[in-house]
Structures are given as C-alpha cells and as structure tokens.
C-alpha positions in Angstrom: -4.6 15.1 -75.1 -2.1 14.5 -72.4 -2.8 13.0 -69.2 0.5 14.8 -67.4 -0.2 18.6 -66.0 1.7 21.2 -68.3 2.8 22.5 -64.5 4.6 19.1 -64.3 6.5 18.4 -67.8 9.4 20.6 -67.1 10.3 19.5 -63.6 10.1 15.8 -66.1 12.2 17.3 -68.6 15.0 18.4 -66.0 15.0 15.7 -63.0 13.4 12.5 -65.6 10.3 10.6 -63.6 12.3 9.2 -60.8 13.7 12.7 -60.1 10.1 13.8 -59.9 8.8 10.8 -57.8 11.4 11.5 -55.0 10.3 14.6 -54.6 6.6 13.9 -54.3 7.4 11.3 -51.7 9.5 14.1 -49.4 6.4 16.3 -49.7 4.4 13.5 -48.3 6.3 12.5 -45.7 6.9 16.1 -45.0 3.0 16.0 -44.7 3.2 14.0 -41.9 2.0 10.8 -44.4 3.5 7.7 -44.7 4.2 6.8 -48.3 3.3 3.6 -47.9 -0.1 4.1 -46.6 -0.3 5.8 -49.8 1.3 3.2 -52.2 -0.4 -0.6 -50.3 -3.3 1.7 -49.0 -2.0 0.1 -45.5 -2.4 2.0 -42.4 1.3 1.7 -40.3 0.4 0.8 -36.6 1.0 3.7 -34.2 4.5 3.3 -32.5 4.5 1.9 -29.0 3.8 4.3 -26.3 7.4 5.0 -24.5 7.8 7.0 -20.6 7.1 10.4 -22.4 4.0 10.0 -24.8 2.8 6.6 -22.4 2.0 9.3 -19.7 -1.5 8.2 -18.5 -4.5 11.0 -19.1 -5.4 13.1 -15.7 -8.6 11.0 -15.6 -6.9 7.2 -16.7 -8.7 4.8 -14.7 -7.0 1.9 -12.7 -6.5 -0.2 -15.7 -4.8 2.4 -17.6 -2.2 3.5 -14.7 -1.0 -0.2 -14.7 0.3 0.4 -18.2 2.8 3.0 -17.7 5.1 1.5 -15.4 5.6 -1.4 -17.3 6.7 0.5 -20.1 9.3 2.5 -18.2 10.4 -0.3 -16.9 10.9 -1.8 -20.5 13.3 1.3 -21.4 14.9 0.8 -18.1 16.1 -3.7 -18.8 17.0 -2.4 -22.5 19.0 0.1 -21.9 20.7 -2.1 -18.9 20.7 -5.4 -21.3 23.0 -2.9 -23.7 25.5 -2.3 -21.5 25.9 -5.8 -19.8 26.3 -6.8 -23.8 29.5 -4.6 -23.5 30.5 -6.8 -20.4 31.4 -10.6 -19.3 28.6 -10.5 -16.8 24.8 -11.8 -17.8 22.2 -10.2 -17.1 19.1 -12.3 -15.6 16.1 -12.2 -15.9 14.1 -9.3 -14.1 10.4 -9.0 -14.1 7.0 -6.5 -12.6 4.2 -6.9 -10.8 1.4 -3.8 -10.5 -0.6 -4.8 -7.6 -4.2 -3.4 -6.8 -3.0 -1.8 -3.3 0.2 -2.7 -1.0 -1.3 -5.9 1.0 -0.5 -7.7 -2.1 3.3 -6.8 -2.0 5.8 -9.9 -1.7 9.4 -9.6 -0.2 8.0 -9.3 3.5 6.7 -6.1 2.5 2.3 -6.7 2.5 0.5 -4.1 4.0 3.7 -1.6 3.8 3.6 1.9 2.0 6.3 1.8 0.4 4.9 2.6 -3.5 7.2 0.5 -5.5 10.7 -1.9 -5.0 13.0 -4.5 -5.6 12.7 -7.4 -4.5 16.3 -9.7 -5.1 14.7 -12.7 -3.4 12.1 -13.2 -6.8 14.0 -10.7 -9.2 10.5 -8.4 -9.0 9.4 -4.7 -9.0 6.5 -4.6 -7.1 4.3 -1.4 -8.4 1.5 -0.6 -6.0 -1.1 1.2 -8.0 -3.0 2.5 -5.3 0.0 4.6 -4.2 0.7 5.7 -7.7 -3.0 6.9 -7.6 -3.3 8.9 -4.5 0.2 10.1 -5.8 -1.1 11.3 -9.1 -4.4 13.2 -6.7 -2.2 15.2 -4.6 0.6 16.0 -6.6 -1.0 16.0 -10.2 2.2 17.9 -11.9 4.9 15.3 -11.2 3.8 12.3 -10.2 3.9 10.6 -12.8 8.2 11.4 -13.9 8.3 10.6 -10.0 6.4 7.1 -10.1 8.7 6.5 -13.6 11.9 7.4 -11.8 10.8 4.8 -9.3 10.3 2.1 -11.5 14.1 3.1 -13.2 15.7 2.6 -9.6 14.1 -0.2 -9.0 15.5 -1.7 -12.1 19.0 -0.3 -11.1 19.1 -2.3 -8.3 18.4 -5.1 -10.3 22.2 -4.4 -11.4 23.1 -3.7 -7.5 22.0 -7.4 -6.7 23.8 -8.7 -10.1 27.2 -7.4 -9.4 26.9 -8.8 -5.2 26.3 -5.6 -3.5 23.5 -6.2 -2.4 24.9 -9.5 -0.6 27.5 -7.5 0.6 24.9 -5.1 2.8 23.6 -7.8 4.1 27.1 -9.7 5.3 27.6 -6.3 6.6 25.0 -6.1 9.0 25.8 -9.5 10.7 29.8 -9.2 10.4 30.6 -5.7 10.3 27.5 -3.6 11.3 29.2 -0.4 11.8 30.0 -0.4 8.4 26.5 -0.3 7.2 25.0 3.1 7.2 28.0 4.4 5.2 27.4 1.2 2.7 23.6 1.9 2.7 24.1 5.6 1.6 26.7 4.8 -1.3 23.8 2.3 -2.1 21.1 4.5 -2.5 23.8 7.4 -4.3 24.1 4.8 -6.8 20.3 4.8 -7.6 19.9 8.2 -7.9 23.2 7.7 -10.7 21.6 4.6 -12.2 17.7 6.4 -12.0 19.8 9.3 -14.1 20.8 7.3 -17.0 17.5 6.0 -17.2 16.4 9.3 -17.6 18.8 10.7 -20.3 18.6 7.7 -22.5 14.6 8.4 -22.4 15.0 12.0 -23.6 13.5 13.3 -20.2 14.9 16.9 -18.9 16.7 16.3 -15.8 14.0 15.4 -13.3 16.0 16.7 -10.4 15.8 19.9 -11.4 12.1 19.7 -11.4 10.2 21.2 -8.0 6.9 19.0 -8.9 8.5 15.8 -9.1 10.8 16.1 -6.1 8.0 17.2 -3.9 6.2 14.0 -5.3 9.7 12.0 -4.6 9.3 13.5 -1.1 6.1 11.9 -0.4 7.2 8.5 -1.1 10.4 9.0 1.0 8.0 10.1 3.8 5.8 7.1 3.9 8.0 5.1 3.5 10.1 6.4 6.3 7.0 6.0 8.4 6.7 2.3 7.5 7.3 0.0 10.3 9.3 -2.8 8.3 11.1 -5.9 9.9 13.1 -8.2 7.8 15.9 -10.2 8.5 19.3 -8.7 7.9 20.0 -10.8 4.9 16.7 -8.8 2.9 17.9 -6.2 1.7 15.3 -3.9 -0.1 17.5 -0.6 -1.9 14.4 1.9 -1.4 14.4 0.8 2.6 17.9 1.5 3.2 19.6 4.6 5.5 19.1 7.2 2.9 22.0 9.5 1.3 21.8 13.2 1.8 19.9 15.6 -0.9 22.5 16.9 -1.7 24.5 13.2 -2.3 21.6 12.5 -4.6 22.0 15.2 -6.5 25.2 15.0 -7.2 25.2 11.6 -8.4 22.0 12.0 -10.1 23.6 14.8 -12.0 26.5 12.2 -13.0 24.5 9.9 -14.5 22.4 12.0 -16.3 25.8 13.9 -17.6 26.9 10.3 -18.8 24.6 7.6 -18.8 27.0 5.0 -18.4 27.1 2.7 -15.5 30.7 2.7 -14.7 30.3 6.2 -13.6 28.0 5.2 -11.0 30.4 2.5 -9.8 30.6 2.4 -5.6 34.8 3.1 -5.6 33.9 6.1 -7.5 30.9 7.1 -5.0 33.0 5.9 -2.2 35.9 7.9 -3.6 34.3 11.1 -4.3 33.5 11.0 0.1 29.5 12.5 -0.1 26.9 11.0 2.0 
C-alpha cells in the first residue's frame, strides 16, 4: 500500500519531489505561515514594531506612550546615518530622553511647554510625555503622526547643528541681528523638508495633507508660542525659532516628501527659492 496520495503522484511524475516541495512551501507562505515554523517547529519572533504598526492603542498607558517615540526616532538616525555614509562628514552620536512632564526638560527649557526638541548643547530629544498625552485626549485622530513628525524634526536638526547652522543663528544674533528672522525661517523650512523625508522613507501618506494632524501640529505651535523662554543668544533650540509661514512649510514639506534626499532641503536652495 502506498503511503503517497494517488491526488499527488502525477504532480511527482511531472515536476519530480523537489518540483512538488516548492510548491507546498509557496502555499504555506501564501498562508501567511513561515516554513520554518513548520520545518524546526520554531516560532519566528514578531518584527519590531516601526512608526506605523508601533502606534500606541487609544487606551496605552504612560509606559506604553514612551515606546513610540523612540522608535520613530530610530527610523529617523538610520535613515540620516545612510545618507551621511554617502558623505565625508560623520555623524555623531544623537540620543532621547521621554520625560514624565516638562519640569524635567534640560537645555534651559524645565517647566516650558514646548512638547518635544533638540537640544545641541547634549545632542538630546527631549520627549515630554505628558504633552504627548493631553495631545493624544484632545485630538485623538492625529496626534500621534503629529507627536512622530516631532520626534523626525527634532532629529533633523540634529543634521542642522552637524553641518554649523545652528552656530551660525547664534553668531547672527550677536553680530548681525537683523539677519536673524530671515535665517530662523529658512531654519525651520528646512524641518518641515527634513520632517518630509522622514515621512516618505517610513511609508506614511503625506502628513501635511492630513486636517487631524495639522490641527494637532497647531496645538503644539500654540503652546509653545505662549511659552515664556529666555536663553542666551548662543542656545539655539530649532522648534523655538521665528516660525516660517504655512505656506513656506508646505512647500518645503512637499519637497522632501517628493525626494527624500537631504540636499534638496539644503538652505541655498530654501534661500534661493525666496519663501518665508
């Protein structure tokens, strides 16, 4: 008595039993089912989460906010240590902090609303959880692409500190102070760019053309607007700086997101191009 199906032996006879086993493994991974679960009886580990399937549940506690932001933030240094592999120019070190509520900020900045932002002095985003969490409550629909988006800027000017200009704002102010609103608003152009690349590289739809997150964006330009800061001319935080125009956002965001590439985003072309 054979042990092989009579259904089987001609699909033997015309592909042989390696013909046969290929196809049996493309109808389980079509199943959704690793073959070598099947084969070592193994189960794979899930894949890390990234910014789109890492998006907390409506109900993630305190704990579980503090995870997404670092992950966005790990897309964000990879896809920036790519492109300074491309380049002469190293790229150092950069790391996070989530912090419980904003009096544990660093850069000057304790006690200040300002939800999350570079700090050159220690090379650190600070992420204020609290914020995210009262952003996440009133605006439930985009805060969380909005609070990501952060955390990619933040880590764009990362680059902004690495190739001087962030040294160059601040001889600005002291030299040439005139000069320095129109070098602000290039500045924060070129985060809306770099923000961009971070979210085309991510496989996110354009998150300027969504109402939810802008009007979540909005918030945290109000407050921090509304925050009284004094620093010395040589800090220079990127989120604190004279703002560009909507529309000079938008633009540039829609640049980088076009071509995620960060010589596109470069200050001669922002400064070329003439919007504020």
């Amino acid at each position: 008595m054979s042990l092989i199906p009579e259904s089987i032996k001609p699909h033997i006879r015309r592909f042989g039993w390696s013909g046969v086993l290929a196809i049996g493994i493309v109808i389980v991974m079509l199943a959704g089912i690793n073959p070598i679960t099947l084969i070592s009886g193994q189960v794979s580990p899930p894949p890390p989460p990234t910014s789109i399937t890492g998006v907390p549940p409506a109900t993630a506690t305190a704990e579980a906010l503090a995870i997404y932001p670092p992950v966005v933030g790990g897309e964000a240094e990879l896809m920036w240590r790519r492109a300074f592999r491309q380049t002469a120019i190293k790229y150092p070190e950069i790391k996070m902090q989530t912090v419980a509520d904003r009096s544990a900020f660093g850069c000057g900045l304790g006690g200040k609303d300002v939800a999350t932002f570079y700090c050159a002095q220690d090379a650190t985003v600070y992420v204020d959880l609290d914020a995210y969490a009262r952003l996440r409550k009133k605006f439930p629909l985009g805060a969380d692409y909005a609070q990501a988006l952060l955390v990619a800027e933040a880590y764009g000017a990362h680059v902004q500190m690495v190739l001087g200009s962030l040294d160059k704002i601040a001889q600005a102010r002291v030299a040439a102070p005139e000069t320095v609103e129109v070098m602000e608003k290039r500045l924060d152009m070129q985060a809306a760019c770099y923000g961009a690349m971070w979210t085309k590289t991510a496989g996110i739809e354009p998150l300027y053309d969504n109402p939810a997150v802008l009007a979540a964006l909005a918030e945290v330009d109000r407050n921090r607007s509304a925050a009284i800061v004094t620093l010395p001319p040589e800090t220079v935080i990127p989120e604190l700086v004279t703002p560009a125009s909507a529309e000079g956002r938008k633009t540039w965001y829609n640049v980088g997101y076009a071509i995620p590439a960060g010589g596109n985003c470069g200050l001669d072309k922002i400064e070329a191009k003439g919007s504020l």
